[in-house]
Rosetta silent file (secondary structure, phi, psi, omega in degrees, C-alpha in Angstrom):
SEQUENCE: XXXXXXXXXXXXXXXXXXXXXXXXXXXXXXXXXXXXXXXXXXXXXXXXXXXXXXXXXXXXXXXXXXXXXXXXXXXXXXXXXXXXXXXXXXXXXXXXXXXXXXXXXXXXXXXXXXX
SCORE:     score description
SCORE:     0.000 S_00000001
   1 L     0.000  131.602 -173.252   42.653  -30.752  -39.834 S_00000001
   2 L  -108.814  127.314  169.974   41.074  -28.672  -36.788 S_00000001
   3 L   -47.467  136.517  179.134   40.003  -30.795  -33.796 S_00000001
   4 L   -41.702  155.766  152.291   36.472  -31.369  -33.413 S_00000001
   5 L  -127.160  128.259 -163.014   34.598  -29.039  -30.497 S_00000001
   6 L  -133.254  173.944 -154.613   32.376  -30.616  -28.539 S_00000001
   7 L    29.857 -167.802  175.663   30.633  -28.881  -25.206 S_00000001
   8 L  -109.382  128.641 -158.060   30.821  -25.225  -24.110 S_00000001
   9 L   -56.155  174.509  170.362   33.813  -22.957  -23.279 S_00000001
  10 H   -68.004  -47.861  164.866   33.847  -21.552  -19.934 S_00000001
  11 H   -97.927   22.433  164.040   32.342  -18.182  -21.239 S_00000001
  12 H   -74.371  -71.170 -172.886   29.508  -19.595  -23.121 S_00000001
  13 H   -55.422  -36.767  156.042   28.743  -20.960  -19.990 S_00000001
  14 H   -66.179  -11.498  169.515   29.223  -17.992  -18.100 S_00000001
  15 H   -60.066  -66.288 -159.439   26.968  -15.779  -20.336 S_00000001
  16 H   -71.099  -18.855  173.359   24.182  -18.174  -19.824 S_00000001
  17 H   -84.773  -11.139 -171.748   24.483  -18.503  -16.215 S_00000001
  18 H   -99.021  -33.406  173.346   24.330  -14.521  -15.541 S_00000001
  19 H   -60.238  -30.439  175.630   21.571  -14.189  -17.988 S_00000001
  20 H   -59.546  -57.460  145.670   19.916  -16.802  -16.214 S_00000001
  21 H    -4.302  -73.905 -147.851   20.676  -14.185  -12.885 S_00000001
  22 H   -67.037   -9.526 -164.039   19.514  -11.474  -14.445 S_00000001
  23 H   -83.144  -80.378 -161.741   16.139  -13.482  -15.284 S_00000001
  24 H   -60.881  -26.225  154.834   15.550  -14.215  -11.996 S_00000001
  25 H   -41.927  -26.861 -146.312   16.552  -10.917  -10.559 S_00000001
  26 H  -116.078  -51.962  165.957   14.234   -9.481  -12.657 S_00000001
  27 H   -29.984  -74.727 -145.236   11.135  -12.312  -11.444 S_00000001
  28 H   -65.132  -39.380 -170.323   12.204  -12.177   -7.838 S_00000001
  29 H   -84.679  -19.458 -161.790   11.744   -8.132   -7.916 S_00000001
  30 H   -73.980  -68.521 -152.081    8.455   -7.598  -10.197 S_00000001
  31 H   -55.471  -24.552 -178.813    6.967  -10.383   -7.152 S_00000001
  32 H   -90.237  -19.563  162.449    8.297   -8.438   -4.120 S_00000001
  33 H   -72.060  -32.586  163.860    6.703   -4.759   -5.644 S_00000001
  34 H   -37.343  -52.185 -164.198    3.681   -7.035   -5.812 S_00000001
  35 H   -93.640  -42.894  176.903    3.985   -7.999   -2.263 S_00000001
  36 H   -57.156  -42.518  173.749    5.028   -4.817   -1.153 S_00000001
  37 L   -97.081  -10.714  163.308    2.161   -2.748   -2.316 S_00000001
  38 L   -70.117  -70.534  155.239   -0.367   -5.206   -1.191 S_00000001
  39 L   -18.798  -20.221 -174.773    1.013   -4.757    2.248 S_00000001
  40 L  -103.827  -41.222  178.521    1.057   -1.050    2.317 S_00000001
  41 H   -62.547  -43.987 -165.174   -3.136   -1.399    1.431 S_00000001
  42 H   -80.741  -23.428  164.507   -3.719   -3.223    3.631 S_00000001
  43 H   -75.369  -21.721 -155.312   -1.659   -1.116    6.585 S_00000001
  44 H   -83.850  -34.280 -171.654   -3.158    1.540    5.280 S_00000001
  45 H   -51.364  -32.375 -164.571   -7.201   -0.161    5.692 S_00000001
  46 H   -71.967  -87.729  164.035   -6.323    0.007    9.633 S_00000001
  47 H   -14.209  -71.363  155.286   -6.539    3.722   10.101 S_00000001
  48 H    -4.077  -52.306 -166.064   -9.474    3.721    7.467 S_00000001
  49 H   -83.674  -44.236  162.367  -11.388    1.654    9.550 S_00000001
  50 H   -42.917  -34.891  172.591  -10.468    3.462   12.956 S_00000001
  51 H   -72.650  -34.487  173.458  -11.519    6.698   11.289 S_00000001
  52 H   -60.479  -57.906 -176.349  -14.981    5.172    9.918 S_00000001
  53 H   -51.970  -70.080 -171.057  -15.518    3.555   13.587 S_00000001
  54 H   -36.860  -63.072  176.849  -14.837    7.207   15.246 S_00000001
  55 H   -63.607  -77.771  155.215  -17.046    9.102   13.065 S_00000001
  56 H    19.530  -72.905  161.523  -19.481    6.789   13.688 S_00000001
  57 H   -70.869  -27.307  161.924  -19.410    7.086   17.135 S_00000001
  58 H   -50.910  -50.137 -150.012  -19.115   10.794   16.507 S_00000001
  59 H   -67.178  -82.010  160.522  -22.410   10.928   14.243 S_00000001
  60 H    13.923  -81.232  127.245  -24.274    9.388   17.521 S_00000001
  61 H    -0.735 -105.222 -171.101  -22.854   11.203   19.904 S_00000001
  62 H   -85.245    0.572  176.087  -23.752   14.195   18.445 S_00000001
  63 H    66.091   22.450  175.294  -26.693   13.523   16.257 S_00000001
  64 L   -85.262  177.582  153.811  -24.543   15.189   13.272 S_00000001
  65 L  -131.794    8.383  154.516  -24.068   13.178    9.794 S_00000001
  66 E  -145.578 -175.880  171.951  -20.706   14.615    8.967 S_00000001
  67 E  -170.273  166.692 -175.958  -17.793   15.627   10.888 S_00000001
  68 E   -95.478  167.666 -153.143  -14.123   16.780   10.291 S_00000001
  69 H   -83.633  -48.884 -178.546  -11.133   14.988   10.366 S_00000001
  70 H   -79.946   21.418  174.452   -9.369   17.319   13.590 S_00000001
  71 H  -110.899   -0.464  164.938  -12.595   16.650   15.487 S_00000001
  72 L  -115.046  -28.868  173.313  -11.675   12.815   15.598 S_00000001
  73 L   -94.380  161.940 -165.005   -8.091   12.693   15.819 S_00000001
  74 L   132.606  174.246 -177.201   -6.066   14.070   18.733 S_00000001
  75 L   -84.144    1.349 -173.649   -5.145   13.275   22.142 S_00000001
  76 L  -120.013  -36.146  161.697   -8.742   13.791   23.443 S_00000001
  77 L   -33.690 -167.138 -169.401  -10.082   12.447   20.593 S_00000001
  78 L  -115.639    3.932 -173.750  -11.816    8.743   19.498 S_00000001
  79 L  -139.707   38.117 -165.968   -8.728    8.487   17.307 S_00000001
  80 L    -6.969  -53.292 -153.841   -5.156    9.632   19.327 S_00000001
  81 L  -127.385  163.563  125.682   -2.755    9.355   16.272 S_00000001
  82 L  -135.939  116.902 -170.852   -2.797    8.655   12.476 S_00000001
  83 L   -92.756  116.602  174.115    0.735    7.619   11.200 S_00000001
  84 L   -71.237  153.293 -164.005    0.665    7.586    7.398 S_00000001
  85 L   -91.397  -45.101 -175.115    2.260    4.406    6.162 S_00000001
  86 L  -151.297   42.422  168.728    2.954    5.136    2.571 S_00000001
  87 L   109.326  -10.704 -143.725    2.536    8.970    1.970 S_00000001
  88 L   -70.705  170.737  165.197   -1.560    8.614    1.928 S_00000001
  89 E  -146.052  146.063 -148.532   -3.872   11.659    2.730 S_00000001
  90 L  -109.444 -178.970  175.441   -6.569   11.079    4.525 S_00000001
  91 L   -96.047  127.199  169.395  -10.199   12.956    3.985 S_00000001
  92 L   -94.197   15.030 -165.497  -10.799   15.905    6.010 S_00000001
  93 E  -148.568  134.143  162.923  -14.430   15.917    6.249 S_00000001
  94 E  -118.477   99.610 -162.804  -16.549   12.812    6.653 S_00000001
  95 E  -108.461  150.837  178.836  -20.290   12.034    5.911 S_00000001
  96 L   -70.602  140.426  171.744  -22.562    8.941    7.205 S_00000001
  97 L    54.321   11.952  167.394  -22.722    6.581    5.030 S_00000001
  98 L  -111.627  145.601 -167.597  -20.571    7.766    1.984 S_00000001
  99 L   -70.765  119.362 -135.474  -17.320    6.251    1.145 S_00000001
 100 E   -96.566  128.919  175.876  -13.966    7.125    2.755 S_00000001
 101 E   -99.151   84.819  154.636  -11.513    8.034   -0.179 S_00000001
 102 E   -80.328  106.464 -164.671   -7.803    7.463    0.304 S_00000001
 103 E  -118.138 -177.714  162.099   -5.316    8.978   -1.960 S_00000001
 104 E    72.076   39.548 -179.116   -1.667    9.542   -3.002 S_00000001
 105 E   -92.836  121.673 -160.795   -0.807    5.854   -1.440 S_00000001
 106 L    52.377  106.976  113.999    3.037    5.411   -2.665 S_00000001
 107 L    47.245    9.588 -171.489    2.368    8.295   -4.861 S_00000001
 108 L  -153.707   -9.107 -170.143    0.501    6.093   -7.221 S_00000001
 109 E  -150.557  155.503  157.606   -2.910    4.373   -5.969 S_00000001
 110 E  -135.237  166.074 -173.757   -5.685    5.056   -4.191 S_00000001
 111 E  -117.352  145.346 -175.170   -8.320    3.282   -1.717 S_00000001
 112 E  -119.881  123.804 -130.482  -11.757    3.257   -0.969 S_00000001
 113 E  -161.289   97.624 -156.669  -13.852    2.315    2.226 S_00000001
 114 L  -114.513  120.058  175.936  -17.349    2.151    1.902 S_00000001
 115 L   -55.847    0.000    0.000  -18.608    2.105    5.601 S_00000001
């Protein structure tokens, strides 16, 4: 007669605690690419808006309705720098009142900025 078995060996339980890991592992990373890529839109909307505000003040200025990208940024310029954040490319040419296109943000999305 073979003794009863009651509970769970030590590597039943260890299976189930590393899948239980691997679960969460798996949770914990899907939520921080989530988090991650919100954050990069939203750095990226800062430039965006400095570039809309420039041209703006450009269009004014000069009584133009478009202008180019190296006639707002620079060290003399209404816009000194723009440091891309997450690979983006900016528009080189901008017209009042049409919508500033960002693309190639991480390699995968792009944004839109309707002035």
């Amino acid at each position: 007669m073979q003794p009863s078995r009651q509970g769970f060996a030590g590597r039943e339980i260890l299976l189930i605690t590393g899948v239980i890991v691997v679960v969460l592992a798996v949770l914990a990373y899907s939520a921080f690419q989530k988090v991650r890529a919100s954050s990069q839109d939203k750095a990226v909307m800062c430039p965006i808006r400095q570039l809309s505000a420039a041209a703006d003040q450009y269009y004014l200025e000069y009584g133009v309705s478009s202008v180019e990208y190296a006639q707002l940024v620079g060290a003399t310029n209404y816009v000194k720098a723009v440091t891309t954040v997450a690979g983006e490319t900016y528009p080189t040419r901008y017209t009042r009142g049409m919508t500033i296109t960002v693309t190639g943000v991480a390699s995968l999305r792009t944004i839109t900025y309707a002035p």
